[in-house]
C-alpha positions in Angstrom: 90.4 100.0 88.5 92.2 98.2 91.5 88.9 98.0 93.5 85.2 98.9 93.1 82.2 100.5 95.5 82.1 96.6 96.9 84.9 97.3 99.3 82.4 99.4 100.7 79.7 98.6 101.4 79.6 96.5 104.3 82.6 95.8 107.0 84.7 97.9 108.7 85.0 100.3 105.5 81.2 100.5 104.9 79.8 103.9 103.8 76.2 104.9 104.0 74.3 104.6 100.6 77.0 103.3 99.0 75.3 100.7 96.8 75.9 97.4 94.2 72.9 98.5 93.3 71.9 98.0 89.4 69.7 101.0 89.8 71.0 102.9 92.5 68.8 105.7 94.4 70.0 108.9 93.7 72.1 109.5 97.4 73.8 106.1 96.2 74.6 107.4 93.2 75.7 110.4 94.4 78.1 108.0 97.0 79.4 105.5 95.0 80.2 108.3 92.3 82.4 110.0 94.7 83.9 106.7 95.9 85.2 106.2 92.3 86.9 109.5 91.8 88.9 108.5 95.2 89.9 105.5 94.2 90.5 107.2 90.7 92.5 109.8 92.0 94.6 107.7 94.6 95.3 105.0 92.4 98.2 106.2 90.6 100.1 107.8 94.1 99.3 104.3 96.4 101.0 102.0 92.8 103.9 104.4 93.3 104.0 103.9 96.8 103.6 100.1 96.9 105.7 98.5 94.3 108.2 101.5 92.6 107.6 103.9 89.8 108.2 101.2 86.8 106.2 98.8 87.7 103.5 101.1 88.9 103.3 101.9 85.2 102.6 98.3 83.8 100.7 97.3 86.5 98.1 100.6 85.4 98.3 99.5 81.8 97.2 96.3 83.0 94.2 97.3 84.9 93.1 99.8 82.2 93.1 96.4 79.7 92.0 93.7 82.3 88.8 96.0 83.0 87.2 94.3 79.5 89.4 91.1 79.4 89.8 89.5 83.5 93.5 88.0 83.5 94.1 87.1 87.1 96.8 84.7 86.2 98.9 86.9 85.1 102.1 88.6 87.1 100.2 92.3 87.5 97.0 90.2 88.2 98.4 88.7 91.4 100.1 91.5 92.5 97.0 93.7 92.0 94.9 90.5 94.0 97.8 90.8 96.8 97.2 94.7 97.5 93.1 95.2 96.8 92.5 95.1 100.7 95.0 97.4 101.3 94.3 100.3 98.6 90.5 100.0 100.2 91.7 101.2 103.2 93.7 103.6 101.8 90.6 105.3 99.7 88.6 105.1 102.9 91.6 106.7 105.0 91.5 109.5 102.7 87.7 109.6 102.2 87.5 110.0 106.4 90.4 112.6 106.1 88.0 115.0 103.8 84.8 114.0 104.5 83.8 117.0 106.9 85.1 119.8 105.0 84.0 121.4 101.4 85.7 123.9 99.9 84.2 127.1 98.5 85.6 130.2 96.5 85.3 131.7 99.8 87.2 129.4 102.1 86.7 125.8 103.8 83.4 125.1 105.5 82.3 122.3 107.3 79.2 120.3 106.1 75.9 120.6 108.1 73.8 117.5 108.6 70.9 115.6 110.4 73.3 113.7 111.8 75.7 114.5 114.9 79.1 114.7 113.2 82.0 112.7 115.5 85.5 113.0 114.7 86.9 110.8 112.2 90.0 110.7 114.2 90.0 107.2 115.7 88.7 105.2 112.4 91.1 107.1 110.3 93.8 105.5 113.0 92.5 102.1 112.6 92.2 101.9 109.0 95.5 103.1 108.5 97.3 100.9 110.6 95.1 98.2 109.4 96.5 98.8 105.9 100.1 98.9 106.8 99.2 95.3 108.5 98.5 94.3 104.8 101.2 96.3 103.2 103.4 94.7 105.8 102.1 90.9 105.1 102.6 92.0 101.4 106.7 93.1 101.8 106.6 89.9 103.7 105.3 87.8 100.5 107.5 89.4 98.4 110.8 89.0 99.9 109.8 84.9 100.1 109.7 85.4 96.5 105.7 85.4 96.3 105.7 88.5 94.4 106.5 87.8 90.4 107.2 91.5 90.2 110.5 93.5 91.7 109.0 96.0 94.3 110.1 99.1 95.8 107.9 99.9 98.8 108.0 103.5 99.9 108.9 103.5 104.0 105.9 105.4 105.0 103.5 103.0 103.9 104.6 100.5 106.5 104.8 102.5 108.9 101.9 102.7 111.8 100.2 105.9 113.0 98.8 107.2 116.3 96.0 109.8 117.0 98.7 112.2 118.3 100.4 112.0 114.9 103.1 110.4 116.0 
């Protein structure tokens, strides 16, 4: 995997319970279980979307064979050490964007709590942006030749977002 639960579980991305824990409580395992099918699940799509189709493809077989040997002085290596930051943000984007809602075989329901929900709105906005910062530094890197792969950067992920979806 690009990332692990450490990207959040302190900062600006932090999510409760979530836990480096050897022996996590149950809630944390719970939390850091969903954490990894995110970053599972968006994996694949943000590859795509930062460096082209091809080498989206090598760069997975990498991490699927770095995961038992490390190899960070390799070409994927770098390019997976230049976008970790930014694919955190991305899982927590998308973790903020479904957070509230579960679906049922009846229809979507929100999720009742102790806690007073607040709209996700603003941090969503934030992270975002703060990701295409990074995506943006990394386009920059690459076109001064930093980059030992050829990427293909899709347009929308370096583009900035407002709460008015605009």
């Amino acid at each position: 995997m690009l990332i692990d639960i450490s990207y959040f579980t302190s900062g600006p991305r932090s999510i409760q319970n979530a836990s480096m824990s050897k022996n996590p409580k149950p809630d944390s395992q719970v939390v850091n279980s969903t954490i990894e099918k995110y970053v599972a699940d968006l994996q694949p799509g943000f590859l795509r979307k930062m460096v082209g189709e091809d080498e989206a493809v090598h760069i997975e077989d990498y991490l699927q064979i770095s995961d038992d040997v490390s190899d960070k002085d390799s070409r994927y290596g770098i390019v997976c050490d230049m976008l970790r930051e930014q694919f955190a943000d991305y899982v927590f984007f998308h973790i903020l964007r479904y957070a509230n809602d579960q679906v049922t075989a009846t229809g979507t329901v929100r999720l009742k709590c102790a806690n007073e929900y607040l709209s996700p709105l603003s941090l969503q906005v934030k992270t975002w942006n703060r990701m295409v910062e990074g995506n943006r530094r990394f386009v920059d890197r690459c076109m001064k030749g930093e980059c030992p792969v050829d990427v293909s950067v899709d347009r929308n992920m370096l583009e900035k977002i407002n709460a008015f979806d605009l």
